[in-house]
C-alpha positions as CSV (number, residue, x, y, z in Angstrom):
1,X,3.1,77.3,-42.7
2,X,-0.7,78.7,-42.1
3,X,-3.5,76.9,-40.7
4,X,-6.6,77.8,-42.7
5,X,-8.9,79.3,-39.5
6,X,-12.4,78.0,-39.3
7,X,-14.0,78.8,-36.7
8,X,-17.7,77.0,-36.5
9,X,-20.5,78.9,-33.5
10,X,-22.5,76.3,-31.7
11,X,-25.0,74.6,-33.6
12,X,-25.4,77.5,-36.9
13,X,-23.1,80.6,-36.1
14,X,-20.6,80.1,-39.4
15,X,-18.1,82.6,-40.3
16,X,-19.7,82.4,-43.4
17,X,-22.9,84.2,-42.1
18,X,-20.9,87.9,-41.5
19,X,-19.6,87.5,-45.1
20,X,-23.1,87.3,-46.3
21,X,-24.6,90.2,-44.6
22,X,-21.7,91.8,-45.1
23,X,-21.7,91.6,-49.1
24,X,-25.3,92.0,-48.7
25,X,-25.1,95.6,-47.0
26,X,-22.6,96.8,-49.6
27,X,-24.3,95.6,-52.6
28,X,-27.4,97.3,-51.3
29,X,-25.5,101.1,-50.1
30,X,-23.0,101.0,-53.2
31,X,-23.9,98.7,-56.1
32,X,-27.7,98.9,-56.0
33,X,-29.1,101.5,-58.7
34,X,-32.5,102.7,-58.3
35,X,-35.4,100.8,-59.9
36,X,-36.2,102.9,-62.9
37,X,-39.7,100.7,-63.9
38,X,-41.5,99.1,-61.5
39,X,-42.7,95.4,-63.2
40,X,-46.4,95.3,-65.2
41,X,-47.1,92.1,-63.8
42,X,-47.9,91.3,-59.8
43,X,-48.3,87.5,-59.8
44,X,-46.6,84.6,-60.7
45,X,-48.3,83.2,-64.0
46,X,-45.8,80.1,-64.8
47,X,-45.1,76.9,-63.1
48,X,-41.4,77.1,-63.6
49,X,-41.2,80.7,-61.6
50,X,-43.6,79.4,-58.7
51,X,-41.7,76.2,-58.0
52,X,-38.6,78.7,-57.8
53,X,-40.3,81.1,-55.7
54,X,-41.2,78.3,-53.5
55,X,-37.6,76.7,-53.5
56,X,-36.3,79.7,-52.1
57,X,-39.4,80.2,-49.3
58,X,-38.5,76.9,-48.2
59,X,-34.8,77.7,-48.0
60,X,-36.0,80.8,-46.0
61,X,-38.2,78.6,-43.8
62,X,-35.2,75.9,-42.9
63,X,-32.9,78.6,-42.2
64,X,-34.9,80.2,-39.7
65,X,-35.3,76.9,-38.2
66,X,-31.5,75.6,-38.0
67,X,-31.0,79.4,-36.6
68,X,-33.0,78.5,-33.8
69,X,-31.1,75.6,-33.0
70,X,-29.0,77.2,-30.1
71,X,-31.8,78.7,-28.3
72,X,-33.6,75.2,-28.3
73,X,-30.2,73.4,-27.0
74,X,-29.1,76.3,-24.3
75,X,-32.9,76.0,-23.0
76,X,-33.5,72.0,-23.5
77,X,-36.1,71.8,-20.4
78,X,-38.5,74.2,-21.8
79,X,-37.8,72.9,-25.1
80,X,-38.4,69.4,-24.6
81,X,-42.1,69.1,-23.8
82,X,-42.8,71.6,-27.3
83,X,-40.6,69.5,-29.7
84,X,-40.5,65.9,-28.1
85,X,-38.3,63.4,-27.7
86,X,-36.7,62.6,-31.2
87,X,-35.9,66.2,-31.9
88,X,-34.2,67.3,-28.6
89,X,-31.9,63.9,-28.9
90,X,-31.2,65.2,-32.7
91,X,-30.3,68.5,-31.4
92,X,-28.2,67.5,-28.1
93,X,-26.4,65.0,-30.6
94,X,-25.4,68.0,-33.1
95,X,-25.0,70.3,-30.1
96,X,-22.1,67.7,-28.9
97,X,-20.8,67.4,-32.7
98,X,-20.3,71.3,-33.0
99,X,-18.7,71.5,-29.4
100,X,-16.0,68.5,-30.5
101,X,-15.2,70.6,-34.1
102,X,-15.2,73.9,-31.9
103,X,-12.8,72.2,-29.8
104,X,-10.3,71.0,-32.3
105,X,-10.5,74.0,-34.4
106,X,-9.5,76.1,-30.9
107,X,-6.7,73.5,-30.3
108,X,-5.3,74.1,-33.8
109,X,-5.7,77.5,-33.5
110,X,-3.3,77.4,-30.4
111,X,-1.4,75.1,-32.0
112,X,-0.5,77.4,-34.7
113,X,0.0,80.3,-32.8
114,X,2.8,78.9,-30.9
115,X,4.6,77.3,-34.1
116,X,4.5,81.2,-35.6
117,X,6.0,81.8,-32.7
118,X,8.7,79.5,-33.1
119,X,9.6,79.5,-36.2
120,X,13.2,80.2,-35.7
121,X,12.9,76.0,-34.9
122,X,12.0,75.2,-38.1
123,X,14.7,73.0,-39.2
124,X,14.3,70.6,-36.1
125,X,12.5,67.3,-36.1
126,X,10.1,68.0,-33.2
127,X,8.8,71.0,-35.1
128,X,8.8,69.0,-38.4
129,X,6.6,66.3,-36.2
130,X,4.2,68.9,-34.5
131,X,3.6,70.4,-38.4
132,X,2.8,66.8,-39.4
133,X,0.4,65.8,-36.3
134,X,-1.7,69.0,-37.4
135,X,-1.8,67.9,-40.4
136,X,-3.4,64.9,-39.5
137,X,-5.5,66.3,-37.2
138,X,-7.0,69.2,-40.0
139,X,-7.2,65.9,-42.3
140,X,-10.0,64.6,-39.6
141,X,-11.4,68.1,-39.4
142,X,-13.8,67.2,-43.0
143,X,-15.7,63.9,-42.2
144,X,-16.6,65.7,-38.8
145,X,-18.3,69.0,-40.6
146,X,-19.9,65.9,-43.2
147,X,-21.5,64.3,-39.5
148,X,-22.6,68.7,-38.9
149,X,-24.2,68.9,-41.9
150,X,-26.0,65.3,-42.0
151,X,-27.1,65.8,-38.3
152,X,-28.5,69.5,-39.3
153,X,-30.4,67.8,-42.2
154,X,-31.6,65.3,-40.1
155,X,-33.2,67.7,-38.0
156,X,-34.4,69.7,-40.0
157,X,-36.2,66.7,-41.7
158,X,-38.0,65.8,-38.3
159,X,-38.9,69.6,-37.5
160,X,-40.5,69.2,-41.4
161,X,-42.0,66.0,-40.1
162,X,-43.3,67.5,-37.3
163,X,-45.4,71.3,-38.6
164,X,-46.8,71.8,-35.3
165,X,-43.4,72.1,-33.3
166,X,-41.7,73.6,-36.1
167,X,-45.0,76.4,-36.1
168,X,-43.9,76.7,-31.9
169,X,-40.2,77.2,-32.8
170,X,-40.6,79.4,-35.5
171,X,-42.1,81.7,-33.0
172,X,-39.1,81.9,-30.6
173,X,-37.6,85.0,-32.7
174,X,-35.6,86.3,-29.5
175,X,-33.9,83.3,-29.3
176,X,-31.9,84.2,-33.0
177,X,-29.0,85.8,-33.1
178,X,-28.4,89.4,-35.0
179,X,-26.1,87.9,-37.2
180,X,-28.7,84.6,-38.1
181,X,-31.2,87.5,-38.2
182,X,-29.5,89.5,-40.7
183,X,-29.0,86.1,-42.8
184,X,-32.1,86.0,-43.0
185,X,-33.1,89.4,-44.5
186,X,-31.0,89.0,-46.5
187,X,-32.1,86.3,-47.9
188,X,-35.6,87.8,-47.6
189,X,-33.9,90.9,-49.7
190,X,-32.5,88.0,-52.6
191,X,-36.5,86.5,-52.7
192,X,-37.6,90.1,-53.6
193,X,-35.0,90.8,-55.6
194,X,-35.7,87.2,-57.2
195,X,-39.4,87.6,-57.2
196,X,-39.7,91.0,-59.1
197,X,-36.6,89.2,-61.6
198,X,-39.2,86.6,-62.4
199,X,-41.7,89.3,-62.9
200,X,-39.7,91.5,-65.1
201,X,-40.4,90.8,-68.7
202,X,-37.5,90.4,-71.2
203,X,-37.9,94.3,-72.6
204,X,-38.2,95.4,-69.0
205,X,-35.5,93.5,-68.4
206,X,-33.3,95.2,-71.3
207,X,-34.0,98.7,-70.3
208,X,-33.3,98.1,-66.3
209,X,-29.7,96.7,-67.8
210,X,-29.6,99.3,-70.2
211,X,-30.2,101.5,-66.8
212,X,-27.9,100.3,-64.3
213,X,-25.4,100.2,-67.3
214,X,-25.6,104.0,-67.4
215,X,-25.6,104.5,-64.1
216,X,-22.8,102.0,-63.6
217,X,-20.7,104.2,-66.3
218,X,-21.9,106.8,-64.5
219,X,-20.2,105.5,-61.4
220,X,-17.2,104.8,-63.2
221,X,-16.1,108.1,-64.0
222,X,-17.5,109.7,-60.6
223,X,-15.1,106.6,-59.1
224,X,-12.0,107.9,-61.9
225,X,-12.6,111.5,-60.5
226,X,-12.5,110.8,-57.1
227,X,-9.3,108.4,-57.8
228,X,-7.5,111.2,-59.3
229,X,-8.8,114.1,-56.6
230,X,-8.2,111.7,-53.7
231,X,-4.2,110.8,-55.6
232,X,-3.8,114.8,-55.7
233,X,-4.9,115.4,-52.1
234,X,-2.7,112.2,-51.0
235,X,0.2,114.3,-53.5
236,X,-0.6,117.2,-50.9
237,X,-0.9,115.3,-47.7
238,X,2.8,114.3,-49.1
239,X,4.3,117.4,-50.1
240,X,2.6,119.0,-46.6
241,X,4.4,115.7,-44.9
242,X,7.7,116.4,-46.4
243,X,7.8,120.4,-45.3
244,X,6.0,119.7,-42.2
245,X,9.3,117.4,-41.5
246,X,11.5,120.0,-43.1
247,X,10.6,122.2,-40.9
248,X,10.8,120.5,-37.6
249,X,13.7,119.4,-38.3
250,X,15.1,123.3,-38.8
251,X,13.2,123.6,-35.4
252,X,15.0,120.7,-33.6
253,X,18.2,122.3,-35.3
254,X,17.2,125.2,-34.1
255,X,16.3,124.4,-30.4
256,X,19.8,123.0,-30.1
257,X,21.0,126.0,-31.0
258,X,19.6,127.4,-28.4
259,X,20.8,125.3,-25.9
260,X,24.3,126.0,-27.0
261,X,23.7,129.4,-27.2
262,X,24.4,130.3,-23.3
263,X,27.9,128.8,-23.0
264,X,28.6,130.6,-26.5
265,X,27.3,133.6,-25.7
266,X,29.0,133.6,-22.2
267,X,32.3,132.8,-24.4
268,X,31.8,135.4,-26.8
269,X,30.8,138.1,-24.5
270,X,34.8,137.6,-22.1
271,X,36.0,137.8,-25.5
272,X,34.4,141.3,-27.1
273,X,34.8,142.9,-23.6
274,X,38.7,142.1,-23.5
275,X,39.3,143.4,-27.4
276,X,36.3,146.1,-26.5
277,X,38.8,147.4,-23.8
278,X,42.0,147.1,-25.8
279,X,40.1,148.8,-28.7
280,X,38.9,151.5,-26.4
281,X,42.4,152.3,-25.2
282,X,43.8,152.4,-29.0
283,X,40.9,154.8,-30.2
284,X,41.4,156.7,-27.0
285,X,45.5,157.4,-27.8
286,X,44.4,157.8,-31.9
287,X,41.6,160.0,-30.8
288,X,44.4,162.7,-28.6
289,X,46.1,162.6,-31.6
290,X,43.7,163.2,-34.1
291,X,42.0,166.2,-31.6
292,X,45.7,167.7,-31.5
293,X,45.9,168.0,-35.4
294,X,42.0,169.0,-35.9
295,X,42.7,172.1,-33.6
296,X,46.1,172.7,-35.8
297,X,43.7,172.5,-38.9
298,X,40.9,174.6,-37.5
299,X,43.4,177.4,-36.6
300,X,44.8,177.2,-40.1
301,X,41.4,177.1,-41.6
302,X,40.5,180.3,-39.7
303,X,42.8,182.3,-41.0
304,X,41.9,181.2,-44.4
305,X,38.6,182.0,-43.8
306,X,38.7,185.6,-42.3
307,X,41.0,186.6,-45.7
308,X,38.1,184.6,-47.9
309,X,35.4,186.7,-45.9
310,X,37.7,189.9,-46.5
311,X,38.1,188.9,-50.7
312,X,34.6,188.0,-51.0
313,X,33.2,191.5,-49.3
314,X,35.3,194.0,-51.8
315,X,34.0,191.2,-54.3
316,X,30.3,191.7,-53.3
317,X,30.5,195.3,-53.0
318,X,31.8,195.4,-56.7
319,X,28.7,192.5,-57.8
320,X,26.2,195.0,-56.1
321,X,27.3,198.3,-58.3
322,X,27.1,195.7,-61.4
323,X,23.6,194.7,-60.1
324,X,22.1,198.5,-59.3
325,X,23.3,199.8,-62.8
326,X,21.1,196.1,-64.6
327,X,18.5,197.1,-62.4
328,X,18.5,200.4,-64.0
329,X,18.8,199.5,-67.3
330,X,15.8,196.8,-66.9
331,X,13.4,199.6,-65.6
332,X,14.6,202.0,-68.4
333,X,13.6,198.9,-70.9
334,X,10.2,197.8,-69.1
335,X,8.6,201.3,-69.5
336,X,10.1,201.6,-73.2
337,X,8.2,198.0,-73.5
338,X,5.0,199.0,-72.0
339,X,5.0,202.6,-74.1
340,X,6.0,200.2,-77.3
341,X,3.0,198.0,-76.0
342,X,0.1,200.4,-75.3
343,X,0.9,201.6,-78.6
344,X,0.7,198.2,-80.3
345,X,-2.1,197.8,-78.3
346,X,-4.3,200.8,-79.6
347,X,-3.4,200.0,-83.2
348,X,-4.8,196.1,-82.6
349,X,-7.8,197.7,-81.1
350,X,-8.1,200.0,-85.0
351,X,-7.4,197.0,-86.7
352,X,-10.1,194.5,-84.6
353,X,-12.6,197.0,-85.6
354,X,-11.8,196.7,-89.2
355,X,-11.7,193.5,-89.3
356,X,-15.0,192.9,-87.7
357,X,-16.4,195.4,-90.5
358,X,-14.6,193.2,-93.0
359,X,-16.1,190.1,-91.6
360,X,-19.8,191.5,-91.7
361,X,-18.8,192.3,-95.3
362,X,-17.4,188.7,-95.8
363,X,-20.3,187.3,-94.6
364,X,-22.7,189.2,-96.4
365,X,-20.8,188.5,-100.0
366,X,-20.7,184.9,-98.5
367,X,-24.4,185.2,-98.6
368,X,-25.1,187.0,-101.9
369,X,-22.7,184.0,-103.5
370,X,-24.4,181.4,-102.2
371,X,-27.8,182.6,-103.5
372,X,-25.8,183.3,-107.1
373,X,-24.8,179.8,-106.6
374,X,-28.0,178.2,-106.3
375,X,-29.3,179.9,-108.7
376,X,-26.7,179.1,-111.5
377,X,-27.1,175.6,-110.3
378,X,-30.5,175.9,-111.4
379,X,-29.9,177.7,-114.6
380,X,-26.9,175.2,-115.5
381,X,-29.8,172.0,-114.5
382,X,-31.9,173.9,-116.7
383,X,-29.8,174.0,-119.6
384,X,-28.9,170.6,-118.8
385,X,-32.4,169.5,-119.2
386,X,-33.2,171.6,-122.8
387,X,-29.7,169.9,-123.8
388,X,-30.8,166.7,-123.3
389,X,-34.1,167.5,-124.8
390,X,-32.5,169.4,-128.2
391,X,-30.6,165.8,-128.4
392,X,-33.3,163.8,-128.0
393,X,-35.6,166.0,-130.7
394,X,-32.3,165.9,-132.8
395,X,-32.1,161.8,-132.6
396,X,-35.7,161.3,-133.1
397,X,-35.3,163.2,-136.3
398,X,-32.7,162.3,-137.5
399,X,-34.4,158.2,-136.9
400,X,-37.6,160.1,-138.9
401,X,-35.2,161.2,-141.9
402,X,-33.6,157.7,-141.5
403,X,-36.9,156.2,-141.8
404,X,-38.2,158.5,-144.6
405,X,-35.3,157.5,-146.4
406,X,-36.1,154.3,-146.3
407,X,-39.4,154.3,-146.9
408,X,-38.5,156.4,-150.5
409,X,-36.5,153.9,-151.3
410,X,-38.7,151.2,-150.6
411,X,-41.3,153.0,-152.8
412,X,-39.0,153.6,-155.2
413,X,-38.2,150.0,-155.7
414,X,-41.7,149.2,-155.6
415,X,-42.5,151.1,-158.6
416,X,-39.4,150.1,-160.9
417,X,-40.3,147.2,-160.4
418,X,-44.0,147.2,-161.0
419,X,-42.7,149.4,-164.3
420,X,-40.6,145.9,-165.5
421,X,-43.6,144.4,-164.6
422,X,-46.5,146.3,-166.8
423,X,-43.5,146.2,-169.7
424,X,-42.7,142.3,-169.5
425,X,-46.9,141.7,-169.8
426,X,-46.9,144.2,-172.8
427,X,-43.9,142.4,-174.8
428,X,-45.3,138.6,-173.9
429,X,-49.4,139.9,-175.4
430,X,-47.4,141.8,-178.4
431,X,-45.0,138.1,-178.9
432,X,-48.7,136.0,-178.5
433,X,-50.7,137.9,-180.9
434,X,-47.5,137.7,-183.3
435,X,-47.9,133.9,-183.2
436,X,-51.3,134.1,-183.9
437,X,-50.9,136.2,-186.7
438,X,-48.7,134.1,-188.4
439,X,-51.0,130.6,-187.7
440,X,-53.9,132.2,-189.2
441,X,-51.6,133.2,-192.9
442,X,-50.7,129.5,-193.1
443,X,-53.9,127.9,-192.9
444,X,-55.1,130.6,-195.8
C-alpha cells in the first residue's frame, strides 16, 4: 500500500507552493510567446474588470500576510506589543495546530517506511492491523487541515480588522521565505497577466491567439525536429554503445590472451627447439647428400659445356663470314640508293619549278575566269531583266488587243442594235400613217 505524503511547513510552507513557482517558471521560459501588440487601453473602464482586479489585489495582500505568519510566531516577544493580544493568541493557536498535523504526517511517514520495508509480512495479522490503524489515523488527518484553514481565516480576518498592524507586518519582508516570496510574484506575474487580459479588446484578443497559435505551431515542428534529431543521436549513442562493448570485449578477450601467452609461448618454444634440432640434423644428412650429387652434376655439366663452347665458336666463326658478305651487300645497295635518290631528287627539284610556273598560271586563269564570271553574271541578269520586260510589254498587249476586241465588239453591238432600232420606228410611222389613211376614205 502507499501513504499519500503531505507534508505541511509551520504555519504556510505547503508543498503546494514549489508546484506553483515551479509551473510558473516554466510557463514563463518555455510556453510564454512574446507580446506581439501592446493593449490600446491603460485603465480599467468597467465595474466588472475593477472588482476582479481588486479580488485578486486582495488575494495578493492576504497572502503576503499568512506568509508572514512564521516570522511573527518564531519572534512572538517583538511581535506581541505591534499586533496585540487577539492576534498573537490566533497565531500561537495555528502555530500548535500545524506542529500536531506536522507531527502526525512525520509519524505516518515513518510508519510507512517501515511497512515497505516489511512487506515480505504482508499476509500476517499484525501487519494487516498496523495497515488499518494508519488508516484511521490518515482518516483524522482532514478535520485537522479544516481547523488550519479556519484558524488561518480567522487570522487573517483580525489582521483585516486591524490595518494598522497588518500595515507593520506587511513590512517585515525578511521574515518571508524564498519560496512564499516566489508565490507571491507569481501571483503578482498572474495580476499582470490578468490586468492587460482585461485590457485587451476582443480583436486584440483574436490576433494575440492567432499569434501564439503560430508560434505555438511553430514550436511544434521545432519540438518534432528536435524529437527526431535527438531519436537519431540516441540511435548513435546506441550503435557507438554496442561497438564500444564490442570492442572491449575483443580487448578483455584479448588481454587474456595475453596472460596465457607466456606459459604458451614457453611451451611452444621446448617444442620448435627439439623438432628445430631433429630438423637440423635431417637437412644436415640430406644436405651431404645432395652436395655429393651437385658436384657429380657440375662435373658432368662441365664437360657439356666446354664441347657447347667448342660447337658454338666454329658456329660463330661461320655466322661472322655470313654477316661480313650482308654487310657488303648493304653498303653496295645504300650508295645505289643514294645515287637512285640524288637523281630523283634533281628531277623533283625540275618538276617543283614547273609546277610553281603552272600554279602562277593557274592562278592567273583563276583570275581572268572569275572576272568572265562576273561579268556573264551580269550579262545573264541583264537578259533576265529585258526578258521579263519583253513579257511584260507582250502581256500588256496582248490585255490591249484583248480589250480592243472587246471594245469592237461592244461597238459593234451597239450599232446593230441602234440599226433594229431606227428600222422598228420606220415600220411603226409607215403602219400609223396607213391607219390613218384608211379612216380618212371611210368617212368620205
Amino acid at each position: 500500500m502507499a501513504l499519500d505524503v503531505l507534508a505541511v511547513a509551520p504555519l504556510y510552507q505547503d508543498p503546494d507552493v514549489n508546484r506553483v513557482r515551479l509551473i510558473a517558471q516554466t510557463t514563463k521560459n518555455s510556453t510564454t510567446p512574446p507580446k506581439p501588440l501592446p493593449p490600446t487601453k491603460t485603465k480599467l473602464t468597467t465595474i466588472e474588470t475593477k472588482r476582479i482586479m481588486s479580488v485578486l489585489d486582495e488575494t495578493i495582500h492576504k497572502v503576503e500576510l499568512v506568509t508572514l505568519l512564521s516570522y511573527v510566531a518564531s519572534s512572538s516577544k517583538n511581535s506581541e506589543g505591534m499586533l496585540g493580544e487577539d492576534i498573537m493568541k490566533a497565531v500561537r493557536e495555528h502555530q500548535d495546530l500545524c506542529q500536531i498535523l506536522l507531527d502526525r504526517v512525520s509519524y505516518l511517514q515513518e510508519e510507512e517506511r517501515q511497512l515497505q520495508e516489511e512487506e515480505e509480512f504482508e499476509d500476517e495479522p499484525w501487519f494487516r492491523d498496523r495497515v488499518l490503524s494508519i488508516e484511521v489515523q490518515k482518516s483524522h488527518l482532514p478535520p485537522l487541515m479544516q481547523q488550519i484553514k479556519g484558524s488561518t481565516k480567522n487570522i487573517v480576518r483580525l489582521l483585516l480588522g486591524n490595518p494598522q498592524a497588518a500595515s507593520l507586518l506587511q513590512v517585515q519582508t525578511l521574515g518571508r521565505s524564498a519560496e512564499a516570496q516566489s508565490f507571491i510574484d507569481s501571483l503578482v506575474e498572474l495580476r499582470g497577466f490578468l490586468f492587460e487580459k482585461l485590457l485587451t479588446s476582443p480583436m486584440e484578443a483574436r490576433d494575440k491567439t492567432q499569434f501564439i497559435q503560430d508560434i505555438t505551431r511553430r514550436n511544434q515542428r521545432n519540438q518534432e525536429i528536435i524529437d527526431t534529431l535527438e531519436n537519431e543521436l540516441a540511435a548513435c549513442v546506441r550503435n557507438r554503445d554496442a561497438e564500444v562493448e564490442k570492442e572491449n570485449f575483443v580487448i578483455q578477450e584479448l588481454k587474456n590472451h595475453l596472460h596465457q601467452l607466456p606459459k604458451l609461448s614457453e611451451n611452444s618454444l621446448l617444442r620448435t627447439k627439439q623438432e628445430a634440432e631433429k630438423q637440423q640434423k635431417a637437412d644436415f644428412r640430406a644436405s651431404q647428400a645432395r652436395v655429393a650429387k651437385t658436384q657429380q652434376e657440375i662435373l658432368l655439366l662441365q664437360a657439356q659445356f666446354n664441347s657447347l663452347v667448342v660447337e658454338n665458336w666454329e658456329a660463330e666463326q661461320a655466322l661472322r663470314k655470313k654477316k661480313y658478305k650482308v654487310e657488303m651487300e648493304i653498303e653496295n645497295w645504300i650508295q645505289k640508293y643514294d645515287l637512285e635518290m640524288s637523281e630523283k631528287q634533281d628531277e623533283y627539284e625540275e618538276l617543283d619549278v614547273i609546277h610553281k610556273e603552272e600554279k602562277l598560271q593557274l592562278e592567273e586563269l583563276k583570275r581572268r575566269h572569275d572576272v568572265l564570271v562576273e561579268e556573264f553574271s551580269q550579262i545573264q541578269a541583264e537578259q533576265e531583266i529585258n526578258a521579263k520586260k519583253r513579257l511584260e510589254a507582250e502581256q500588256a498587249m496582248v490585255h490591249m488587243v484583248r480589250a480592243a476586241m472587246l471594245i469592237q465588239a461592244l461597238w459593234r453591238g451597239y450599232l446593230v442594235r441602234s440599226m433594229l432600232r431606227s428600222k422598228k420606228r420606220k415600220r411603226s410611222k409607215s403602219r400609223v400613217k396607213g391607219k390613218g389613211k384608211g379612216k380618212g376614205k371611210g368617212k368620205k
